[in-house]
PAKOLGU-435822 format. One record per residue (C-alpha): residue in three letters; x, y, z. Coordinates in steps of 0.1 Angstrom, whole numbers, plus 2048, in hexadecimal, padded with zeros to 3 digits. Each point is the difference from the previous one (the first is absolute). Layout:
N
alaXYZ ...
END
This chain:
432
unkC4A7638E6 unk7FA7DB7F6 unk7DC7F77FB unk7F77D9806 unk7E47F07F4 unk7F57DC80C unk7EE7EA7EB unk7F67DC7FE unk80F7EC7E3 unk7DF7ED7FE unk7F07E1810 unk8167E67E9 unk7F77D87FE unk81B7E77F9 unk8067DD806 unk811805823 unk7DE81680D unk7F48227FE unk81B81A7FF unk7FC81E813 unk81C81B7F7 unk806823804 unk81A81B7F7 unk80C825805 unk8098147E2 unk81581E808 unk7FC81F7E7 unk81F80F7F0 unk8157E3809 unk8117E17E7 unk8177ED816 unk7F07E480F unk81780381E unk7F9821806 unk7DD7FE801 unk8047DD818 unk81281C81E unk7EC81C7F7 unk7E17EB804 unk80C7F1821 unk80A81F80F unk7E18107F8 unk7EA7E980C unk80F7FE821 unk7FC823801 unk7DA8017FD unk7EA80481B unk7EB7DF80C unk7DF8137F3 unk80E8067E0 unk80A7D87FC unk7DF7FC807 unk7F38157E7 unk8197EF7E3 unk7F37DF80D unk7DC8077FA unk80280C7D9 unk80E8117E8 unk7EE8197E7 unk8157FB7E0 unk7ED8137E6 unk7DE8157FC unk7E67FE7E0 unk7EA81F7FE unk7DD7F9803 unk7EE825803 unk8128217EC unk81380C81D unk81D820800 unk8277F67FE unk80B81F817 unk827806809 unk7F980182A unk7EB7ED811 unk7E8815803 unk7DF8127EF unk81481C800 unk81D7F27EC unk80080A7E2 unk7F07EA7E4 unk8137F27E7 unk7E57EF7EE unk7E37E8802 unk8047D8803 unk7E77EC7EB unk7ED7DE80A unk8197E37F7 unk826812805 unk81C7EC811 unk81481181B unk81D7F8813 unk800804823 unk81A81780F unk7F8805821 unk7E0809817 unk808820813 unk7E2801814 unk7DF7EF802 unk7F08107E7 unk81A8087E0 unk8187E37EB unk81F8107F2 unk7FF7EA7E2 unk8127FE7D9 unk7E98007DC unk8067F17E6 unk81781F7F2 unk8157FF81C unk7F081E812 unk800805825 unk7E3806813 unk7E57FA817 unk7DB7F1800 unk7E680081A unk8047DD816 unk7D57FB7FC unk7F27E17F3 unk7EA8157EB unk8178077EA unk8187E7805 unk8087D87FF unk8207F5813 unk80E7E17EF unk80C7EF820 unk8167E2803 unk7FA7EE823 unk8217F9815 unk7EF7E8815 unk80C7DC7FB unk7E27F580C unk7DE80E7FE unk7F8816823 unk7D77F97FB unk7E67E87FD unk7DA8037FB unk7E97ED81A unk7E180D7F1 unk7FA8027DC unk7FC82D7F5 unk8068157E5 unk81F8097EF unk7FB8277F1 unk8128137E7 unk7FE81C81C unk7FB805826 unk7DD8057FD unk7E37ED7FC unk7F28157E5 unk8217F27EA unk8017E47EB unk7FD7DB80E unk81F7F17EA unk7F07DD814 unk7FC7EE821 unk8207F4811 unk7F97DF80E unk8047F2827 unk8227F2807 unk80F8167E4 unk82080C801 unk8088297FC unk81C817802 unk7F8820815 unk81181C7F3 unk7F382080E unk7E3808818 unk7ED81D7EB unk7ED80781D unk7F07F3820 unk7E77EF7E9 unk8157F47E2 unk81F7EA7FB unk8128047DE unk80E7DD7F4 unk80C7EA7E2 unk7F27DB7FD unk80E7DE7F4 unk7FA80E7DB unk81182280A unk7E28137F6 unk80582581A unk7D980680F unk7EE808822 unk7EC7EE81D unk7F980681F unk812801820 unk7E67F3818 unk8107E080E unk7E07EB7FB unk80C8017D8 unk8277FA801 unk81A7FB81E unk82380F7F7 unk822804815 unk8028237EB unk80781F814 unk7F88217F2 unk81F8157F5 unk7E8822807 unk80C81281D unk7E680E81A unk8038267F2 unk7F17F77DF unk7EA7E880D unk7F2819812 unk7FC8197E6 unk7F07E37E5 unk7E580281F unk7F8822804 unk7DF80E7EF unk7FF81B7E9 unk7DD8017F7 unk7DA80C815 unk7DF7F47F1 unk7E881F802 unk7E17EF7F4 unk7F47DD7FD unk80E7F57E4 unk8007DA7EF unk8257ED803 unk8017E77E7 unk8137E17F1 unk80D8137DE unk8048247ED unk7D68027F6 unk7E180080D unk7FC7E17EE unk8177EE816 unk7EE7F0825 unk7FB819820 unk8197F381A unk7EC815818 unk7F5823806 unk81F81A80C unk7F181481D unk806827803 unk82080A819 unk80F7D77F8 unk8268067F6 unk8127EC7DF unk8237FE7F5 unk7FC8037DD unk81B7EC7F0 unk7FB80D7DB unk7EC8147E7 unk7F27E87E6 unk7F081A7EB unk7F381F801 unk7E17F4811 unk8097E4814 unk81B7FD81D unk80E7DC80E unk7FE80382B unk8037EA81A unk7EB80081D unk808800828 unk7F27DF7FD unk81D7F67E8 unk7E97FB7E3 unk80880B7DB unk7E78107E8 unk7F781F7EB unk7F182180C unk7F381D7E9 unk81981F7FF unk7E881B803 unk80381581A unk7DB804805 unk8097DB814 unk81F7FF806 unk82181C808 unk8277F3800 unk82380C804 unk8057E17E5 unk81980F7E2 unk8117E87E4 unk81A8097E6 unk7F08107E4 unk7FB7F27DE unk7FF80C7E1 unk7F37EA7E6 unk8168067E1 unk7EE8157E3 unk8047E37E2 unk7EE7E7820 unk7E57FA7E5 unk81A7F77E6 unk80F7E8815 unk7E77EE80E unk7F07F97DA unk8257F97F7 unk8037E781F unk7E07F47F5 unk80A7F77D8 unk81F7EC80C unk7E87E9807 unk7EA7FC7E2 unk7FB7DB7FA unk8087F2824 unk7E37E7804 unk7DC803812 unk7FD7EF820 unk7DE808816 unk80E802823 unk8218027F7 unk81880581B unk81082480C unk81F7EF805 unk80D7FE7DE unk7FC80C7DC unk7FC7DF7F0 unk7DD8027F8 unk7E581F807 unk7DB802806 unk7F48257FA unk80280D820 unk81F7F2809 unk80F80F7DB unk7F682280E unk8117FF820 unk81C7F37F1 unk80581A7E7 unk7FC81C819 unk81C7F1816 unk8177F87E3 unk7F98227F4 unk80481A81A unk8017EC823 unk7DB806806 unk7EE7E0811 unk7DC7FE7F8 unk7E77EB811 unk7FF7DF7F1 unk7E17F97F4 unk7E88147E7 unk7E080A819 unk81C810816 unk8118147E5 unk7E48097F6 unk7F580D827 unk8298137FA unk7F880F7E1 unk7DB80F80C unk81180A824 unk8198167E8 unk7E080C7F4 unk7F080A820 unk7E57E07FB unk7FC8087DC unk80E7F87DF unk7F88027DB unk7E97EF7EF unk80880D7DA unk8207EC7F6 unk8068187E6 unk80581E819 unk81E7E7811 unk8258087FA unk81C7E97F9 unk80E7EB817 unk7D9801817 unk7F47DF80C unk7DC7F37EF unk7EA7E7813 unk7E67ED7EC unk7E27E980B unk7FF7DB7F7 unk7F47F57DE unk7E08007F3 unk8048037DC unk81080B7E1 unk7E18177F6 unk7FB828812 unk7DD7F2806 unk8077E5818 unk80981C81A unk7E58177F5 unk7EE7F3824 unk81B802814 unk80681681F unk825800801 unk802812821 unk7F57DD812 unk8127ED7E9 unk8267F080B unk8228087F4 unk80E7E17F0 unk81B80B7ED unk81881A7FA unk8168137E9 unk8178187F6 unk7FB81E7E4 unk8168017EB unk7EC8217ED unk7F68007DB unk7E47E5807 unk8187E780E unk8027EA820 unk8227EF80F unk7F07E2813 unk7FB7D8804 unk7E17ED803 unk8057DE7F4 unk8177E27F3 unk7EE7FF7DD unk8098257F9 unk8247FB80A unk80680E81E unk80A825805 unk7F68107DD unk7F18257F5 unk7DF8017F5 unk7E78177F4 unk7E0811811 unk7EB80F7E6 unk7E27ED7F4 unk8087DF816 unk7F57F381A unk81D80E818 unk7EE8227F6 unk7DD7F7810 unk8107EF81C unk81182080C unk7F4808826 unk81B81F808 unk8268077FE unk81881A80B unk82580A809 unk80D7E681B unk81E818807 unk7FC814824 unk7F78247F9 
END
């Protein structure tokens, strides 16, 4: 069997005007004029919804973004070669069905990863020669299809966009001029588009269907905490589709009004025929993420640095990023709402002794007051905020940033300073 793969040689500018080009490489073959007939007579030979499909995009490699399992079918069942790490390249093979890539590793080795976006980033290179979209009202463009994802920024009226998939009835996936991949939504009061959705009516209707009943009132909110707004109230006997499991307490569900939010997983409010792959979080996942977290001593301090790159960190953002570097896992990103993670692991509570913490547990301290024990002699630290964070390291020793003057990421010590007095709680941020 020959495989194609389409692909866009890129949006070129030359003297003469922009270039628009695009070619079909043809596995195992050499001769050029081989490849020209084989090419020909294949393409002829493809059904019109299948042209369609090759003229909408083309999916030309995947980066792991969540640990996810490498399997040899395509299927939970298959068995599991080993586990993919945040940041691998794969080539794509094929897509047997909607939900499984047959795909290559860096080794060489054959086999296949779950299609979801939570695990997954498709590189995709647009066929279009023009774009298929345009924005006649200024909205967000997400790094997800949810508005509890990141805002990457606001695409502007009159913009122009490259559809590439509809996610959902709600969500378009699409590249902009600066071929940056994020979400927005569908509603035609935000974006016009001659795209046409290459998801047939089976799994449309399945990506539908509920799999969820709310058995007591129960808050639906805009993120994974309590900390996070009330969207509104769930009523007992309303049905969900839950579309993930975000953590052991939280699950991500969409509404029969269409909207997107978070729901407890407790069954005291909540039952569901919802299942996911299981994960196993590898047993050195301390080790890694403090590894991950030392390949970047000395990147500089930047208060509100972005989540987008590694170019500079503010603390939070150092934690998150060490996590995902480290073992796939994506923490909130700020340092209130890990800290709401890390007490949810611990059922609402969390210690309050540093000294009792483990390696590799998250410490959250209050803002400064002093160098001296006795400036927080008076404080009540259960009111007080979270505004920094930290990881220990063990042996009286934090892995953290905090400022431009100290040099960016850097280990420090607790004992006897003020990080010591400014200690509110810590734990393990790792799922039990």
């Amino acid at each position: 069997m020959i495989n194609i793969l389409m692909v866009e040689k890129g949006r070129k500018e030359s003297s003469q005007g922009s270039i628009k080009t695009t070619s079909m490489e043809v596995t195992a073959m050499t001769k050029k004029r081989l490849i020209l007939v084989l090419t020909l007579v294949l393409f002829l030979s493809i059904a019109p919804s299948q042209i369609q499909a090759l003229q909408s995009y083309s999916d030309t490699s995947i980066e792991i973004i969540q640990t996810v399992s490498f399997r040899e079918a395509p299927s939970t069942s298959g068995t599991f070669i080993r586990y993919l790490r945040s940041g691998e390249k794969l080539e794509i093979i094929s897509a047997p069905n909607s939900y499984w890539y047959e795909v290559r590793d860096s080794s060489g080795k054959l086999g296949f990863v779950s299609s979801s976006s939570k695990y997954i980033a498709l590189t995709v290179i647009p066929i279009y020669s023009e774009a298929n979209g345009e924005i006649v009202s200024s909205v967000s463009f997400r790094t997800g299809p949810s508005t509890s994802n990141q805002r990457i920024r606001y695409l502007s009226t009159g913009e122009q966009i490259w559809v590439l998939e509809k996610v959902n009835e709600y969500w378009y996936k699409a590249e902009d001029k600066n071929h940056i991949i994020g979400y927005l939504s569908t509603n035609p009061k935000y974006i016009k588009t001659t795209f046409n959705s290459l998801i047939d009516d089976e799994e449309a209707d399945d990506a539908g269907q509920t799999n969820a009943q709310v058995v007591k009132s129960v808050s639906f909110r805009k993120g994974p905490s309590t900390s996070y707004e009330r969207i509104r109230y769930l009523q007992a006997g309303e049905q969900l589709q839950i579309i993930a499991k975000h953590n052991s307490y939280w699950y991500e569900a969409k509404d029969t009004n269409g909207t997107i939010g978070y729901v407890s997983t407790s069954t005291s409010y909540i039952v569901s025929t919802f299942t996911e792959e299981a994960k196993v979080l590898p047993e050195n996942a301390v080790e890694l993420i403090i590894q991950a977290g030392m390949s970047y001593l000395g990147t500089p301090y930047e208060y509100g640095s972005s989540r987008f790159d590694t170019n500079t960190f503010d603390c939070s953002d150092f934690i998150r990023q060490s996590f995902l570097d480290g073992i796939g896992l994506k923490l909130p990103s700020d340092s209130r709402q890990q800290g709401d993670w890390v007490k949810e692991i611990y059922g609402g509570q969390a210690i309050t002794d540093w000294q009792q913490l483990n390696r590799g547990d998250l410490m959250f301290f209050m803002s400064y007051k002093g160098s001296d024990a006795a400036d927080y002699s008076n404080v009540n630290k259960s009111t007080e905020e979270i505004t920094h964070v930290a990881i220990y390291l063990g042996n009286d020793q934090v892995l953290h940033t905090y400022s431009v003057e100290s040099g960016g990421v850097v280990v420090s010590n607790i004992q006897g300073t003020n990080w010591e007095y400014r200690f509110l709680f810590g734990g393990q941020a790792l799922p039990k």
